[in-house]
VMD Tcl script that draws the C-alpha trace (Angstrom):
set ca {
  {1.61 -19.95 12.29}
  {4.86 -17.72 12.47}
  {6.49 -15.05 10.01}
  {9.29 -13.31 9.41}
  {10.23 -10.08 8.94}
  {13.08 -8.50 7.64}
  {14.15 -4.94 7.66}
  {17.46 -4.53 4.93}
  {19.36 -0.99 4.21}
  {19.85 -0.95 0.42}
  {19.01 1.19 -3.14}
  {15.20 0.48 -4.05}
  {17.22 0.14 -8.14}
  {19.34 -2.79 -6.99}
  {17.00 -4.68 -4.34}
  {18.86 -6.84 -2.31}
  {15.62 -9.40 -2.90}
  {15.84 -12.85 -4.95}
  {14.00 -12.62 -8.15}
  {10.75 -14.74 -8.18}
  {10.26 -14.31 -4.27}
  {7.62 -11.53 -3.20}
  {3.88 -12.18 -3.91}
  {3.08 -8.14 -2.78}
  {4.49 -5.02 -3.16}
  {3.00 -2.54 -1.18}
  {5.07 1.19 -1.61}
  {4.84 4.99 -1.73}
  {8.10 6.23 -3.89}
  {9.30 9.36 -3.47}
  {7.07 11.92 -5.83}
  {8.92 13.94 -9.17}
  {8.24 17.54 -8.97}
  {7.05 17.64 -5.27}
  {9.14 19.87 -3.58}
  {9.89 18.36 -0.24}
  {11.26 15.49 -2.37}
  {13.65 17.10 -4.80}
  {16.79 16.61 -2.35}
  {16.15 12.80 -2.58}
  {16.15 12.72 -6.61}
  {19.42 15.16 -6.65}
  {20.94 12.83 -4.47}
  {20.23 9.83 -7.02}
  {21.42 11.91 -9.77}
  {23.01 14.84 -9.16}
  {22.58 16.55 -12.64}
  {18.52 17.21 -11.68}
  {18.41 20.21 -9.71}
  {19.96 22.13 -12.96}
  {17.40 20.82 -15.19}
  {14.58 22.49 -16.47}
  {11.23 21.35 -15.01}
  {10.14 19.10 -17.91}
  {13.70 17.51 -18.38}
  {13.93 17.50 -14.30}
  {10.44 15.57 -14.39}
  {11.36 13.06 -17.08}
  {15.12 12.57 -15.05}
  {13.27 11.99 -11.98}
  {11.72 9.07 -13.71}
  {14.18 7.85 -15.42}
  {15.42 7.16 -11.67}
  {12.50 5.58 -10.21}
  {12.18 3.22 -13.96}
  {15.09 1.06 -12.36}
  {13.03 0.35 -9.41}
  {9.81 -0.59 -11.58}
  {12.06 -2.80 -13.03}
  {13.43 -4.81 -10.28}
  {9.70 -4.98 -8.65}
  {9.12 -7.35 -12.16}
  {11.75 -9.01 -11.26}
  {11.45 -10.03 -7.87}
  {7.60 -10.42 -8.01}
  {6.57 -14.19 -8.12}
  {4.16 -14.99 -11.72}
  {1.05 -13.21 -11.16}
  {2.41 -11.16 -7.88}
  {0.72 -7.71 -7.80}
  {2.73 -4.39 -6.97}
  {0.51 -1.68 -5.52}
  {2.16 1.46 -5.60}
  {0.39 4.86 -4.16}
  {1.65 7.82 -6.18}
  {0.33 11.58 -6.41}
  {0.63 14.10 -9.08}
  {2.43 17.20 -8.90}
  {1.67 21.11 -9.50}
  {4.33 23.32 -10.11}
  {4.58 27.05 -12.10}
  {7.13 26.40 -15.09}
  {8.11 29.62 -16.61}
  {4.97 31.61 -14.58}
  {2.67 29.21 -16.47}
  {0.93 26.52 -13.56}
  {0.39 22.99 -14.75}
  {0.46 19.43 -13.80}
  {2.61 17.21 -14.04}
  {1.38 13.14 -14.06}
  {3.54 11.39 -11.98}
  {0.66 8.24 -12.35}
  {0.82 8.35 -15.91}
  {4.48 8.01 -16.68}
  {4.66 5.42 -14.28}
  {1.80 3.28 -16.02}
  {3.15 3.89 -19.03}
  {6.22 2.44 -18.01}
  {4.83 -0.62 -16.46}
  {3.50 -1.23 -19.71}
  {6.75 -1.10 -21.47}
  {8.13 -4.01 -18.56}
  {5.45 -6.46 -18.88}
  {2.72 -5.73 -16.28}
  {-0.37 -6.06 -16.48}
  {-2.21 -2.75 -15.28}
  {-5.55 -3.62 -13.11}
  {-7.87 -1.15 -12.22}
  {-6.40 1.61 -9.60}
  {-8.00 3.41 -6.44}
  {-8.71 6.90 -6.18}
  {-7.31 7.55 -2.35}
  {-9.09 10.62 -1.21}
  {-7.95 13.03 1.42}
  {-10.17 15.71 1.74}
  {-9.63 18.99 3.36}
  {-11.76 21.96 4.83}
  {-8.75 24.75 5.04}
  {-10.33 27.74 3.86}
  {-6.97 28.34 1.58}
  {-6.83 25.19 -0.07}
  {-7.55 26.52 -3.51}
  {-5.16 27.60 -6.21}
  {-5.48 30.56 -8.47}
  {-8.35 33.53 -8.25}
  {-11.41 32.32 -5.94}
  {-13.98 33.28 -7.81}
  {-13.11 34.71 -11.42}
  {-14.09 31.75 -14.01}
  {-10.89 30.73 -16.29}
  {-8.34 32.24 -13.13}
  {-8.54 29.43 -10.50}
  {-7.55 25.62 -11.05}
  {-9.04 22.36 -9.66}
  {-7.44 21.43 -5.99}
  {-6.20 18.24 -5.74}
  {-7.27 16.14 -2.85}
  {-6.28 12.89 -4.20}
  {-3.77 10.13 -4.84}
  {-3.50 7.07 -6.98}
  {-3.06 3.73 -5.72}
  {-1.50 1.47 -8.86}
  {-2.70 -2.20 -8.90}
  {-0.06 -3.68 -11.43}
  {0.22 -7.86 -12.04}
  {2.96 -9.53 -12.85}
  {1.58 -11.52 -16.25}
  {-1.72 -13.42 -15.69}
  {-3.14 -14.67 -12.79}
  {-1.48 -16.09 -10.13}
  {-1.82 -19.80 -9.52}
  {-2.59 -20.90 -5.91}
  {-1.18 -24.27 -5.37}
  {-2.48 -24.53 -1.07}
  {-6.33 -23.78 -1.82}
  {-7.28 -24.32 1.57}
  {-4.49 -21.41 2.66}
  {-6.44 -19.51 -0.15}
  {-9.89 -19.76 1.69}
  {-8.91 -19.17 4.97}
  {-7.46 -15.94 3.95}
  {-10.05 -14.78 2.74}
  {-12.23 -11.62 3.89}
  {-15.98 -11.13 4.85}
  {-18.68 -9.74 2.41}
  {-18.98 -6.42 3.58}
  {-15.45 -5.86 3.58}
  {-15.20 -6.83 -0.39}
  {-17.87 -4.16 -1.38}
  {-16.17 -1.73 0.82}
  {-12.52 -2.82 -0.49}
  {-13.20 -2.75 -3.82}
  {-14.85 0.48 -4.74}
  {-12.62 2.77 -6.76}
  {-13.00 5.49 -4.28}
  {-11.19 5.24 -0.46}
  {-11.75 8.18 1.64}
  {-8.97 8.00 4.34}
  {-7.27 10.88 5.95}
  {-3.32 11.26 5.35}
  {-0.87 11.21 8.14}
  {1.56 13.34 9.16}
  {5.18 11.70 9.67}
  {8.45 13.29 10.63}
  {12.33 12.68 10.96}
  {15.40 13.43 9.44}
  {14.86 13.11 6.04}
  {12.21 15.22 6.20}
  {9.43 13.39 5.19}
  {5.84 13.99 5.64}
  {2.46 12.85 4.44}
  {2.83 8.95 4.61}
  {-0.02 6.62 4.38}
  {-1.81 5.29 7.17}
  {-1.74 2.10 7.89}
  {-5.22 1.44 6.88}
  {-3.99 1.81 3.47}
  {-1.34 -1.35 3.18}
  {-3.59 -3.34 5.70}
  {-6.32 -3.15 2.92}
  {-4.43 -3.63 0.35}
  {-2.72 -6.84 2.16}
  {-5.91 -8.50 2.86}
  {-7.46 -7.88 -0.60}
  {-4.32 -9.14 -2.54}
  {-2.31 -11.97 -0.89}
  {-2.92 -14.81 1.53}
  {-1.74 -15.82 4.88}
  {2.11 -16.78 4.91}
  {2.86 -14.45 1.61}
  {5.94 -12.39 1.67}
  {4.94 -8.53 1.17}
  {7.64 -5.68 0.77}
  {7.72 -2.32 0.60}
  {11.01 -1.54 -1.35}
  {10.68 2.68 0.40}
  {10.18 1.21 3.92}
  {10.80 3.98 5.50}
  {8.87 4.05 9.15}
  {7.87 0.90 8.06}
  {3.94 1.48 7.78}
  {3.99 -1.51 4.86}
  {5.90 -3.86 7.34}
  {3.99 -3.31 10.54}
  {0.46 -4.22 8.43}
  {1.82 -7.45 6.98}
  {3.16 -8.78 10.30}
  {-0.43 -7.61 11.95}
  {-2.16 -9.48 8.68}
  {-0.11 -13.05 9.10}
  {2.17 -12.26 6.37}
  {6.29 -11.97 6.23}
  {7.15 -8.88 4.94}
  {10.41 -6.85 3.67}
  {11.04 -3.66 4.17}
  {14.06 -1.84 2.51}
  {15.17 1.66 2.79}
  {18.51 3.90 1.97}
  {17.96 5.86 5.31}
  {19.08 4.17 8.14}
  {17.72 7.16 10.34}
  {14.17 5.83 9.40}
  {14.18 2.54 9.21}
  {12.49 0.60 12.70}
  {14.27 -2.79 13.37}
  {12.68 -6.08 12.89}
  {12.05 -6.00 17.23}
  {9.88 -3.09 17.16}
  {8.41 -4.31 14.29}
  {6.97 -6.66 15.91}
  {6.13 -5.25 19.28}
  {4.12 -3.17 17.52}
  {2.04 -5.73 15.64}
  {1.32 -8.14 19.19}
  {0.52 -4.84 20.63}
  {-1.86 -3.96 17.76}
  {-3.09 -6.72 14.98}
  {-4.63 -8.76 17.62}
  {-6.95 -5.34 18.20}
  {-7.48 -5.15 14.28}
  {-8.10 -8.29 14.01}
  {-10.83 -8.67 16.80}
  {-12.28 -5.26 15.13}
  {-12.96 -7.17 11.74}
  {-14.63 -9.87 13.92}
  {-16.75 -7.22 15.52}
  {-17.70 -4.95 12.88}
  {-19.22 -8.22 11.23}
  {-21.10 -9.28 14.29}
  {-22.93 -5.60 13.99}
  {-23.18 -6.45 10.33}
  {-24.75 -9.71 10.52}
  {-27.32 -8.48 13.32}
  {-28.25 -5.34 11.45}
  {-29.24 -7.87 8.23}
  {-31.23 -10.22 10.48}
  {-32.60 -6.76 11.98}
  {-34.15 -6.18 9.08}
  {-35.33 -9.57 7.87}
  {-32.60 -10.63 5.73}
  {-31.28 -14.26 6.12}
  {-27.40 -15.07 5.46}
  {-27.51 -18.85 4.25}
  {-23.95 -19.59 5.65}
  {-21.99 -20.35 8.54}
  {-18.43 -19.91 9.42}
  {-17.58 -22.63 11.56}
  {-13.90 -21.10 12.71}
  {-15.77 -17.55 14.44}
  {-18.95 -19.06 14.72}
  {-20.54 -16.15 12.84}
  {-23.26 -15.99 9.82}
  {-21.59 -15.00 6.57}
  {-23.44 -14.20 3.25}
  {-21.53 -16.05 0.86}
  {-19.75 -19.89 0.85}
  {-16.30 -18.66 0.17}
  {-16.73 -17.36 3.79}
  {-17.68 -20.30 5.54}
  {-13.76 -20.84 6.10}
  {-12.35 -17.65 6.43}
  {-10.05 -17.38 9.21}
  {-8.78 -14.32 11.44}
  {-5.56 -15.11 12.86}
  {-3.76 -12.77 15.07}
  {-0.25 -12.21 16.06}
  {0.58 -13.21 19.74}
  {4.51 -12.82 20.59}
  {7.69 -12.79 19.29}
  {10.15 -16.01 19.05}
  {13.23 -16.35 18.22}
  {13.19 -13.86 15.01}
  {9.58 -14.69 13.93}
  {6.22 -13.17 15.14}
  {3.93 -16.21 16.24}
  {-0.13 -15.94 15.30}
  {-2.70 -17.38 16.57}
  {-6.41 -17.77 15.75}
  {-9.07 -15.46 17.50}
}
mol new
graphics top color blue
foreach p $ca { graphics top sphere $p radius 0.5 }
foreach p [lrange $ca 0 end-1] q [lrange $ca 1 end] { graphics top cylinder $p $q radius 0.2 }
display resetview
């Protein structure tokens, strides 16, 4: 199997992507209202920084509404857009309050013709002694600490239709993965990123390679239209699929060879740990007296359900000519 990747310098507004051609989105926009991003907002409108907090927050928007708009576009019928987004806290006037950067953005998708799906809480808890706001202990003075983000599950319309089946089943993931997957709740630390722009806080790769696996197949094009370090990239070329990744830094932005150094020298790894962890799983349930009634015949591994029996965990091995070849474990 080989995929491509493709790393592209352009406006996440005006996506240099063909309509009707990405099954995933995968993406972490810059956030209204938090500081460290206000510089990147001004510079796509440069009336915002003399705005009023409310206005500011709405303008801010307003921006990132043209790239909710060309994700529609360029999603195939039935593609899914995950986007992680945080609220905000900021004092307007000396009065603290919260501003709901998920919301607005919902309610927007509504407006375009998505279909909203059920979100994830992404929690990233903290034990620093000063991580609450307002007066410690005097009830009505002190305020609720965030320590979590939203990730947005948004369809395109209704379901997609799979027309390679078999591609469908062999991408699909073990048991004990699903249950962990698919809770509402993901407790994964944040990770620290910097460079030029200034940016910090990205998501770690867990984060797009779960999202990957849960909501496309092998061979699916995934892209990340604020590519940045390329986090989004880097999972999709470890998890079989082409990706895109576009970004209006060139500072930031990895090319398309380190790309995929970075996935031979690391999916095959992940890859082999998914194989591994359900090994442990499997002997722990016969441990205790619990039969699984399948096999999968690829790994040679007992699986709980039948949609496992041909699941497949394929690798990449090296770089050729452009594309990333993979190859199964």
């Amino acid at each position: 199997m080989l995929t491509t990747h493709q790393v592209l310098l352009g406006d996440a507004r005006r996506l240099p992507v063909d309509d009707d051609s990405v099954h995933l989105v995968v993406t972490s926009p810059p956030y209204p209202m938090i500081e460290m991003w206000d510089a990147v907002f001004a510079s796509m409108d440069p009336a915002i920084p003399d705005m009023g907090p409310l206005e500011a927050f709405e303008a801010q928007h307003v921006q990132l509404d043209q790239v909710w708009r060309e994700l529609h576009r360029v999603l195939v019928p039935g593609g899914i857009c995950c986007i992680n987004i945080g609220d905000a806290t900021r004092s307007v006037d000396g009065h603290f309050r919260l501003f709901h950067n998920h919301a607005r953005i919902v309610t927007k998708a509504v407006e375009l013709g998505f279909t909203v799906l059920p979100d994830i809480l992404w929690r990233k808890p903290t034990n620093a002694p000063n991580k609450f706001m307002g007066s410690g202990m005097l009830p009505g003075g002190a305020y609720v600490t965030y320590e979590h983000e939203y990730v947005l599950v948004l369809r395109k319309g209704n379901k997609r239709s799979f027309k390679d089946a078999p591609n469908r089943r062999r991408s699909a993931y073990f048991w004990e993965e699903r249950n962990v997957w698919f809770s509402d709740l993901w407790e994964l630390k944040g990770t620290r990123q910097s460079h030029a722009r200034g940016r910090s806080a990205a998501f770690p790769l867990e984060l797009p390679w779960r999202l990957i696996l849960m909501y496309s197949v092998y061979g699916d094009r995934v892209l990340d239209p604020f590519g940045g370090t390329g986090t989004t990239s880097l999972a999709a070329a470890m998890a079989g699929r082409n990706s895109v990744g576009v970004d209006l830094d060139p500072q930031v932005l990895p090319s398309v060879e380190t790309l995929m150094d970075q996935a031979v020298r690391g999916g095959a790894a992940r890859q082999r740990g998914r194989l591994t962890a359900h090994r442990a799983f499997v002997a722990a349930r016969q441990q205790a007296g619990k039969v699984l009634k399948h096999h999968n015949a690829p790994h040679d591994v007992a699986v709980v359900t039948g949609q496992e029996r041909t699941l497949e965990l394929w690798a990449p091995s090296a770089c050729a000519d452009g594309a990333l070849r993979h190859q199964l474990l």
